[in-house]
KOLTI-114905 format. One record per residue (C-alpha): y, x, z; residue in three letters. Coordinates in nm, 2 decimals. Example, Ala and Ser with C-alpha at 12.3 -4.5 7.8 and 13.67 -1.06 7.14 Angstrom:
2
-0.45_1.23_0.78_ALA;
-0.11_1.37_0.71_SER;
//
This chain:
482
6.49_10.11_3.77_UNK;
6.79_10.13_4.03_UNK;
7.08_9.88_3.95_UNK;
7.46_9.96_3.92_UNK;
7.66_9.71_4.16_UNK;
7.83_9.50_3.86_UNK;
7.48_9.40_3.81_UNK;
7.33_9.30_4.13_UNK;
7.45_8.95_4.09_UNK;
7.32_8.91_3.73_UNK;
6.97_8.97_3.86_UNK;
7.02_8.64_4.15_UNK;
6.98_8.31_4.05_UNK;
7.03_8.07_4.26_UNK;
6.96_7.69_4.22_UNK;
7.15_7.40_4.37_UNK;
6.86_7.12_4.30_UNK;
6.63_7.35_4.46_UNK;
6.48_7.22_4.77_UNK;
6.55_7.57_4.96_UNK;
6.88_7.62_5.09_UNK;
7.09_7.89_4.92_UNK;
7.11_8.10_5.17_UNK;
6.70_8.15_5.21_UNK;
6.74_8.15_4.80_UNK;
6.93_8.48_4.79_UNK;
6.77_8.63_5.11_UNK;
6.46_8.61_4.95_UNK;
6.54_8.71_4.59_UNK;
6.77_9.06_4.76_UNK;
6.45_9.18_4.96_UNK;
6.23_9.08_4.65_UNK;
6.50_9.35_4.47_UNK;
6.45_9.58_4.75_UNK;
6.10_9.59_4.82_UNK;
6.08_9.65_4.35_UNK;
6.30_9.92_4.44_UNK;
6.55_9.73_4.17_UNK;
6.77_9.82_4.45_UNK;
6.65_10.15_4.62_UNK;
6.73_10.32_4.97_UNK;
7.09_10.43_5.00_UNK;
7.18_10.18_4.76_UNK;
7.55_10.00_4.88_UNK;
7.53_9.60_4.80_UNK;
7.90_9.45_4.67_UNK;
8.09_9.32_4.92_UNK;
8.00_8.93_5.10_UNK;
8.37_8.84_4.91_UNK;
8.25_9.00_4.58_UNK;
7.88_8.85_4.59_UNK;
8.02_8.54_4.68_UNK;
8.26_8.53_4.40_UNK;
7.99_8.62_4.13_UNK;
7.75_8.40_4.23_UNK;
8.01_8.08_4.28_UNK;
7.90_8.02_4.66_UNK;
8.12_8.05_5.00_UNK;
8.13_8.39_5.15_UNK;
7.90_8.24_5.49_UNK;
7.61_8.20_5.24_UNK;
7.67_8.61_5.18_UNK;
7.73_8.68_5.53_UNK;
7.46_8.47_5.65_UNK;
7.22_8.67_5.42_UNK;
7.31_9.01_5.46_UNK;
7.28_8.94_5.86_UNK;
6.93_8.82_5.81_UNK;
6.79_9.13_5.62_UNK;
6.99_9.36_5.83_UNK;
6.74_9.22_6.13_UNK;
6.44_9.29_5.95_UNK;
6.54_9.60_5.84_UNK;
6.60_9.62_5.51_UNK;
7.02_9.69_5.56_UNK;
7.26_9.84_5.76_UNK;
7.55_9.63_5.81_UNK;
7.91_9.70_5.98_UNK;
8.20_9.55_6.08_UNK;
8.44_9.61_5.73_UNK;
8.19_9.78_5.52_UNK;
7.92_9.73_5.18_UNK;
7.58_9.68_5.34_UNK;
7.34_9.98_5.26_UNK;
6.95_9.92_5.18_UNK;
6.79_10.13_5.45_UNK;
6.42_10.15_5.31_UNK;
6.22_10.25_5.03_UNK;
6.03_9.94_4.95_UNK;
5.72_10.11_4.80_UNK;
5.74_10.29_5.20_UNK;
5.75_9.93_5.29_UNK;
5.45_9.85_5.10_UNK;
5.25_10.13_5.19_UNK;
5.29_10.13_5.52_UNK;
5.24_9.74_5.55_UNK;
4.88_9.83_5.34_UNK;
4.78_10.05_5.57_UNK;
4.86_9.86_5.85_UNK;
4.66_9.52_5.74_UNK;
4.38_9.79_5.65_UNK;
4.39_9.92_6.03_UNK;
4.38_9.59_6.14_UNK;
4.08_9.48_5.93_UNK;
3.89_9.78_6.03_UNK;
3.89_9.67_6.42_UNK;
3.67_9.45_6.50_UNK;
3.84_9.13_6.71_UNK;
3.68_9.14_7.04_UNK;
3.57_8.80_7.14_UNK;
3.47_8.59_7.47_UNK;
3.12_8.59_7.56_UNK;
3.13_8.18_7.46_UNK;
3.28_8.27_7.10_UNK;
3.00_8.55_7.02_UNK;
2.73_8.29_7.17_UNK;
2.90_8.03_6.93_UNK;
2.87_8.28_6.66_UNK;
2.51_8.38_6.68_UNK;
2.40_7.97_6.69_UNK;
2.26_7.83_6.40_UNK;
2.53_7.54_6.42_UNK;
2.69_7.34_6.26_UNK;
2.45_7.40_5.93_UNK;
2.75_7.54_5.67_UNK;
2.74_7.31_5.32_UNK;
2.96_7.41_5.04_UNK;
3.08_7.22_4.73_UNK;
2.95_6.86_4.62_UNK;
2.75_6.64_4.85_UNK;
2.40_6.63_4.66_UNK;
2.11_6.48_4.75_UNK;
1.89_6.49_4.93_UNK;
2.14_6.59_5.24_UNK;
2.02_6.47_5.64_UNK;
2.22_6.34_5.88_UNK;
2.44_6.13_5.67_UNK;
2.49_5.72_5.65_UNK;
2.61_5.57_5.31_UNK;
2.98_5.56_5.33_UNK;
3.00_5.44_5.04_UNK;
2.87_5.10_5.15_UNK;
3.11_5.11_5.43_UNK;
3.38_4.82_5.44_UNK;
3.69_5.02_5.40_UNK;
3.95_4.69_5.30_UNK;
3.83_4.56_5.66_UNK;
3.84_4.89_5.85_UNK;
4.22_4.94_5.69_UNK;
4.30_4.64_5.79_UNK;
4.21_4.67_6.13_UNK;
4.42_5.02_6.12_UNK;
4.71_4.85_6.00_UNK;
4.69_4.63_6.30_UNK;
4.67_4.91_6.53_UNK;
4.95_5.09_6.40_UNK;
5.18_4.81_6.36_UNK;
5.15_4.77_6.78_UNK;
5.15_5.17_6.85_UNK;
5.50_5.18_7.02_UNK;
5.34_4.93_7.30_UNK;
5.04_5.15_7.41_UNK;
5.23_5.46_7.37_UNK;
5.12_5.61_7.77_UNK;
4.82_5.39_7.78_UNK;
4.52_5.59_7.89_UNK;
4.35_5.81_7.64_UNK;
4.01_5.61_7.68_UNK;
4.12_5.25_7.55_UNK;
4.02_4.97_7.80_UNK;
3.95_4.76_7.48_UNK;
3.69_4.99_7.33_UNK;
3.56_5.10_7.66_UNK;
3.49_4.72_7.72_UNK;
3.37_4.63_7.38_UNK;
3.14_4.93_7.38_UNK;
2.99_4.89_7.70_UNK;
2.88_4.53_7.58_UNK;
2.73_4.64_7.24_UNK;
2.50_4.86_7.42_UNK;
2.43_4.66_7.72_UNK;
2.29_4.37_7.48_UNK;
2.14_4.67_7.18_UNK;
2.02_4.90_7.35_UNK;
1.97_4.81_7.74_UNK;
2.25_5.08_7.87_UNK;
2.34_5.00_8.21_UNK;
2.75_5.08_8.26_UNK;
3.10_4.92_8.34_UNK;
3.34_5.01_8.11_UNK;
3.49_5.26_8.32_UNK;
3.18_5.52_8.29_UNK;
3.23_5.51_7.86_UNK;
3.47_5.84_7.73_UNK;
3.60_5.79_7.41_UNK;
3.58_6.14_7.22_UNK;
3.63_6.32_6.87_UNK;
3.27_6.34_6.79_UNK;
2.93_6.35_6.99_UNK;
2.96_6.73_6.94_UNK;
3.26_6.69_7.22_UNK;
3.04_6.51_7.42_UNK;
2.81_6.73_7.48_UNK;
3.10_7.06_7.50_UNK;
3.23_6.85_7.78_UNK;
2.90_6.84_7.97_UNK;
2.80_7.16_7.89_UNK;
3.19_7.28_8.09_UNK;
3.18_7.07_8.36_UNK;
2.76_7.12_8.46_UNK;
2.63_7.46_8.35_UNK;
2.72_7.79_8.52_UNK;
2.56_8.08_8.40_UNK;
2.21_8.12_8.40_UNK;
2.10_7.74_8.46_UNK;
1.78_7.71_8.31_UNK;
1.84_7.39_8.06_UNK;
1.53_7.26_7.86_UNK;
1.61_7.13_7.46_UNK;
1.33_7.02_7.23_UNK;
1.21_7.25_7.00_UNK;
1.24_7.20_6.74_UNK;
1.54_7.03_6.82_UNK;
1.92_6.95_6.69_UNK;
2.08_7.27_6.74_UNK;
2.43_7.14_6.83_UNK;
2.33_7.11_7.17_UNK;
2.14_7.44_7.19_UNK;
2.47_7.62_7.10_UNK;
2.67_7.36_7.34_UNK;
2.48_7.48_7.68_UNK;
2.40_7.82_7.48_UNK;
2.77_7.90_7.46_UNK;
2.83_7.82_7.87_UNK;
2.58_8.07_7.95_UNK;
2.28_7.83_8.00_UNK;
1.94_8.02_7.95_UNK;
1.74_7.77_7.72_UNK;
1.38_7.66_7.77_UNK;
1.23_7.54_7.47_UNK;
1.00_7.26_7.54_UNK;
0.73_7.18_7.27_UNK;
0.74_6.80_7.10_UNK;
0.35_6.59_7.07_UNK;
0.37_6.29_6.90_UNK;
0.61_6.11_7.12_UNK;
0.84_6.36_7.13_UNK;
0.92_6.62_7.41_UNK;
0.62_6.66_7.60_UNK;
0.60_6.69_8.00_UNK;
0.56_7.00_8.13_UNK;
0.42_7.07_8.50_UNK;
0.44_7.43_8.51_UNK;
0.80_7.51_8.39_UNK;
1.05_7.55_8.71_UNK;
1.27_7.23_8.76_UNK;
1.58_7.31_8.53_UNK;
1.96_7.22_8.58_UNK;
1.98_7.04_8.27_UNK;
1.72_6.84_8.01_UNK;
1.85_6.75_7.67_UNK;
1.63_6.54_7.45_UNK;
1.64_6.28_7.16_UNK;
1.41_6.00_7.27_UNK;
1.46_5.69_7.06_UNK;
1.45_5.95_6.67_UNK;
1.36_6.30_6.81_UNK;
1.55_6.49_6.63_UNK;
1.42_6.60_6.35_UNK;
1.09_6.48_6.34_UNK;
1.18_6.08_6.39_UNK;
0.94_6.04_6.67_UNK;
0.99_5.78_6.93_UNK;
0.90_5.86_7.32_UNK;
0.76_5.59_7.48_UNK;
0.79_5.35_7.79_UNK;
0.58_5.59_7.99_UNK;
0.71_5.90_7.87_UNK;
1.05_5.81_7.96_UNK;
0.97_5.70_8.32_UNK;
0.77_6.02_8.35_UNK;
1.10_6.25_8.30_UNK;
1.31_6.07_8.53_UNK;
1.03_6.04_8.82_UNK;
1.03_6.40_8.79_UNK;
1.40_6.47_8.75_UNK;
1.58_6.50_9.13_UNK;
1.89_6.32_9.22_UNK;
2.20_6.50_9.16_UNK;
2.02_6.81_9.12_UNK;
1.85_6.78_8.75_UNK;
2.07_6.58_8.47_UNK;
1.95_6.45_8.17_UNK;
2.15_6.42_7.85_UNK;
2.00_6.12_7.60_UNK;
2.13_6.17_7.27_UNK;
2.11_5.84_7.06_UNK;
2.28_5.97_6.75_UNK;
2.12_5.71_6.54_UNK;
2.00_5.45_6.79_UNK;
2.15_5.15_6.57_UNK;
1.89_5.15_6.31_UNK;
1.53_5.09_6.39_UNK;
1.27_4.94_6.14_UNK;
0.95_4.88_6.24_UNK;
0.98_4.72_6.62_UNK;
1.21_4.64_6.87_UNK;
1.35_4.96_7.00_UNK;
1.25_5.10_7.34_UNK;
1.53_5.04_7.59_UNK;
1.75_5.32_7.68_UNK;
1.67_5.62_7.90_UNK;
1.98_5.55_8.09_UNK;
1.91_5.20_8.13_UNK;
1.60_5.25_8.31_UNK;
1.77_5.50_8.55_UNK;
1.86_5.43_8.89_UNK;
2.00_5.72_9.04_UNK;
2.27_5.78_8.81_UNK;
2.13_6.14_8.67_UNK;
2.14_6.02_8.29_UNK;
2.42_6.09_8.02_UNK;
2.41_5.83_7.74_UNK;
2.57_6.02_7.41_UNK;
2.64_5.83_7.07_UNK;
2.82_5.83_6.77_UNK;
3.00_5.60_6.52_UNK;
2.96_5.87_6.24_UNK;
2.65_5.78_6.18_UNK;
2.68_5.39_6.17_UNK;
3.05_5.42_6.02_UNK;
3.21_5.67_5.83_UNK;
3.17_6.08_5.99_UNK;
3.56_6.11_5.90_UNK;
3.60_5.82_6.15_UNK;
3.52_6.09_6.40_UNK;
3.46_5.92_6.67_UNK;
3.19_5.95_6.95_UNK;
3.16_5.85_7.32_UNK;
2.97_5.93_7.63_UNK;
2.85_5.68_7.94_UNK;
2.84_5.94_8.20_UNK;
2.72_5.92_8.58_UNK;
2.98_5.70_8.79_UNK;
2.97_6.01_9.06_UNK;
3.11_6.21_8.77_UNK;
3.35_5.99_8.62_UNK;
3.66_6.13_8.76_UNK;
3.59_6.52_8.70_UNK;
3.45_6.42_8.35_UNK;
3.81_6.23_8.27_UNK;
4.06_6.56_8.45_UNK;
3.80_6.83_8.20_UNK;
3.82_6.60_7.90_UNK;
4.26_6.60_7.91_UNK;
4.24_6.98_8.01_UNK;
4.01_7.09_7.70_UNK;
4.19_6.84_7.50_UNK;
3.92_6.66_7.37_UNK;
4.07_6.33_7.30_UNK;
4.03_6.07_7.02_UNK;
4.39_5.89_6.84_UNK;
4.41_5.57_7.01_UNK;
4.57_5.39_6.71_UNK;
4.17_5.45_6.61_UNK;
4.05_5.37_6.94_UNK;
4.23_4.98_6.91_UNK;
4.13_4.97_6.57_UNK;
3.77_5.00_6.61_UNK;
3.79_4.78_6.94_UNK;
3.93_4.50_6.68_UNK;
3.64_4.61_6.43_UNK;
3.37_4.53_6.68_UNK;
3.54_4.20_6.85_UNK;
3.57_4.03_6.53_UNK;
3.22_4.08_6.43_UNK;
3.27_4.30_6.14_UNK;
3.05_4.59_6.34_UNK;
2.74_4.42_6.39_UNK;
2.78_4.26_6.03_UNK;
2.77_4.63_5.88_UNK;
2.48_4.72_6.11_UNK;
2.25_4.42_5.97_UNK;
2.34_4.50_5.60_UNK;
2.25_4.92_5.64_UNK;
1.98_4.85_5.84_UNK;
1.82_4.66_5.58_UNK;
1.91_4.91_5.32_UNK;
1.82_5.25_5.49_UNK;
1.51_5.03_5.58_UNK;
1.41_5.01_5.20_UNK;
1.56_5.34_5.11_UNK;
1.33_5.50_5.38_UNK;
1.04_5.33_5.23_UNK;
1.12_5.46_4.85_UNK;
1.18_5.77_4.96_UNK;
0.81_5.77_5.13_UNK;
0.63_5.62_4.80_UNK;
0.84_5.84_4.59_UNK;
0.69_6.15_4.78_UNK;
0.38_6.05_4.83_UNK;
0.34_5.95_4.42_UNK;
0.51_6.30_4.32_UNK;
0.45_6.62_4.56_UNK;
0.16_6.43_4.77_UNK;
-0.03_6.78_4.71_UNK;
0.20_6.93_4.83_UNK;
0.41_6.77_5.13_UNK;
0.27_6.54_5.44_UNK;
0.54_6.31_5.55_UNK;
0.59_6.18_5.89_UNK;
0.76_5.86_5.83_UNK;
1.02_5.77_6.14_UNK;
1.02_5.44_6.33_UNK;
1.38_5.44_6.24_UNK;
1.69_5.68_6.16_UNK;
1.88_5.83_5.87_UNK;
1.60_6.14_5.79_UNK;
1.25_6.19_5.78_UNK;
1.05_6.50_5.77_UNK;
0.80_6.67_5.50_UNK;
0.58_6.92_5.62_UNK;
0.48_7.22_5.33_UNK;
0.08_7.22_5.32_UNK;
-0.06_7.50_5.19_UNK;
0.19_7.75_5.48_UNK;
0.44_7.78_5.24_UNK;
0.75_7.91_5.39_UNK;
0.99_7.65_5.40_UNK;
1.36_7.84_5.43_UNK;
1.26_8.01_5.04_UNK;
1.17_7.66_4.99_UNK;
1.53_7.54_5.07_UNK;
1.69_7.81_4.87_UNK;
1.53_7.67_4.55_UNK;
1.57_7.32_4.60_UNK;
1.96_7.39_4.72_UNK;
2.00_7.58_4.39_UNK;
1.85_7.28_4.19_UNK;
2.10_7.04_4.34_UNK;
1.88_6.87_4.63_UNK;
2.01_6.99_4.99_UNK;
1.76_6.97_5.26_UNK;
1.72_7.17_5.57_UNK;
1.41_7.42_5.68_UNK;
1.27_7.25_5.98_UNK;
1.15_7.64_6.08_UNK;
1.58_7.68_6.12_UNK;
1.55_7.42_6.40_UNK;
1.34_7.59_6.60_UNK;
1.45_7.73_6.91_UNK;
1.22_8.09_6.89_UNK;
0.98_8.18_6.66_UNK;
0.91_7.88_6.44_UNK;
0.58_7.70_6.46_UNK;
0.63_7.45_6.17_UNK;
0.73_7.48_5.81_UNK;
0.89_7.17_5.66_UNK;
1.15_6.98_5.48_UNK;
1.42_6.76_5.64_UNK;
1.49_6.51_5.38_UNK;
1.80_6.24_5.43_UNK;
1.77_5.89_5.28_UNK;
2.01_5.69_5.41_UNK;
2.31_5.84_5.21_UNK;
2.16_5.77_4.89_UNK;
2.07_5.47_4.65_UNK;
1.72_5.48_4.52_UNK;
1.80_5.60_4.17_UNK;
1.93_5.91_4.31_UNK;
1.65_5.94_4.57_UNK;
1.39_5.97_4.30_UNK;
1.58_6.15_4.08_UNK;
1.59_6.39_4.35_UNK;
1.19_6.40_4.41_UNK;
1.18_6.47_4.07_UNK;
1.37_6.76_4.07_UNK;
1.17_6.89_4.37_UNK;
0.85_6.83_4.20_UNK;
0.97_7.05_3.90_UNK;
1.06_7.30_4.14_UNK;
0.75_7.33_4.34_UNK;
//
């Protein structure tokens, strides 16, 4: 109902504790009155003086008001008259309805990268609680956070000193390149390691600075499909290459591509571990600064049952190899953090793309986790989980085996965070998936990994997140369920 003028000021109420200003306080409560139609089109407002009296605050307050809903429309103002409400605020509301309604009706037209992005099976979308039996995960919960804040506190006490240092820190550049020289055989000077947000960046960054459109890039298959929608998304044509029990097998026949991708040390997902002779068979028939390979070594730190075979890049000597890892893994995920030891020839171009797209990690991190590793504390926490995920991969193993041996064969990996269960009987793993999510154990179809039409049906399974209790109250669950 419309409002007389001796009223409009018993209707604001404005509040000098609040933490909004007055003014925004009574701009916002007159255009809530307008847009009720408390104070319909036509409708004179008192005076700044008057208002400013009633309501006990100085006349700018008013002024400053009344100026600010004459610019979005809602009054005409003039020089030594009342301001007038110029709209109908059901109009108002109508009109902005149908408006949003237009809008949602047009489809946003998007790059060709973003619609490639959106088609990709990537990054796998989890809702609510973490639950069992989830891949890809380490146990953060084992993780020592006192030590880890401690080394943050460090770093952030001595920010204001490295405050236009590089955005790839010497110190962690230099510690990593040390840690994997002496784990995993990585030949590199500290000034081919990138720092970066995540391994995900890693590969984004490649993927700009290498692939034009229509470079034919082989990924495993089935194979982690982060990277398929990395190269994917450039406007690389993939080539899915099949996996035998060492992983991604050599193939004569297909034309020499741009780009190889693979998982060597735990293909992922299957575990497996490419040999000696494998490896030395993809770079003897990879050519020099015409073919790259990308080695993806997202959980290179835990192996069980041998020494682990030396890097791909390590055994390079022509400088066509891209070493990607991960502290996610190892660490915590929200550490995000991930790096890349990338061809010296490329260095340079690598460093201008990685400022330009903006893919850079916070250095107070960076100096934090360059402390973590030079005191010791890294390799401390590596020993521990290893020997955990060791056993937990074990119980997880026995556990199937004892429970759903009818009904799942399990490859169990040399190392790594996930094995895989494969569905005798050609069940169809995705409805599978759907009944186990629904029961509370989250796994992942291996048929959704598959690059085309899948030629497996199986179960990813994670154990490394989760104690043994809750591992085998999980196989439970999926035994009732199958």
């Amino acid at each position: 109902m419309p409002v007389s003028d001796t009223t409009v000021s018993g209707l604001i109420e404005l509040k000098r504790t609040d933490g909004e200003g007055l003014v925004a306080q009574l701009t916002s409560q007159l255009r809530s009155l307008i847009a009720t139609r408390r104070l319909g089109k036509g409708r004179a407002l008192p005076s700044s003086r008057r208002l400013a009296s009633d309501l006990g605050v100085s006349r700018n307050t008013v002024t400053y008001a009344f100026e600010q809903l004459a610019a979005e429309g809602y009054l005409a103002a003039s020089h030594g008259r009342r301001p007038v409400v110029t709209i109908d605020g059901r109009e108002r509301i109508e009109q902005a309805g149908a408006a949003a309604a237009g809008e949602r009706a047009r489809k946003p037209r998007l790059s060709p990268w973003a619609t490639k992005l959106q088609r990709a099976d990537w990054p796998m979308s989890y809702r609510g609680q973490l639950k069992p039996l989830r891949p890809g995960l380490g146990d953060f919960r084992e993780f020592p956070n006192e030590v880890w804040a401690r080394c943050l506190r460090r770093s952030a006490v001595h920010a204001g000193r490295r405050e236009l240092g590089p955005v790839n820190r010497l110190r962690l550049r230099e510690a990593l390149a040390h840690y994997l020289a002496t784990s995993r055989d990585v030949r590199a000077t500290a000034d081919q390691i990138m720092i970066l947000p995540s391994a995900q960046a890693a590969l984004t960054l490649i993927a700009a600075t290498l692939i034009s459109p229509g470079d034919n890039v082989w990924v495993e298959d089935p194979g982690y499909p982060g990277a398929a929608a990395a190269f994917h998304a450039s406007g690389a044509r993939l080539t899915g290459v099949r996996l035998d029990e060492q992983g991604m097998q050599r193939t004569p026949g297909l034309g020499a591509p741009k780009l190889i991708f693979m998982t060597p040390s735990h293909q992922h997902p299957t575990g497996r571990l490419m040999s000696l002779a494998r490896r030395t068979e993809f770079l003897a028939a990879s050519r020099p600064g015409r073919t790259w390979i990308v080695e993806d070594d997202y959980d290179g730190e835990f192996h069980y049952d041998s020494r682990p075979v030396p890097a791909l890049q390590g055994l390079d000597a022509h400088g066509r190899v891209f070493y990607v890892g991960t502290f996610s893994k190892a660490m915590r995920s929200d550490i995000r953090l991930g790096y890349l030891v990338a061809p010296a020839a490329l260095v340079s171009t690598l460093e201008i793309a990685q400022q330009h797209m903006g893919l850079i990690a916070a250095s107070h991190i960076q100096e934090a986790l360059a402390e973590f590793i030079a005191d010791g504390h890294f390799l401390a926490h590596l020993r521990r989980m290893r020997r955990l995920y060791h056993a937990r991969r074990d119980h997880l193993v026995e556990e199937l085996q004892r429970h759903l041996g009818g009904m799942l064969s399990v490859e169990v990996p040399p190392g790594g965070i996930q094995l895989v269960a494969r569905l005798k009987r050609g069940r169809a793993d995705q409805a599978v998936v759907k009944r186990l999510v629904a029961a509370g154990v989250e796994t992942r179809a291996l048929s959704s990994l598959a690059l085309g039409r899948p030629r497996d049906h199986g179960l990813l399974l994670g154990f490394a997140a989760w104690h043994e209790s809750e591992i085998s109250a999980a196989v439970r669950t999926m035994a009732s369920c199958f």
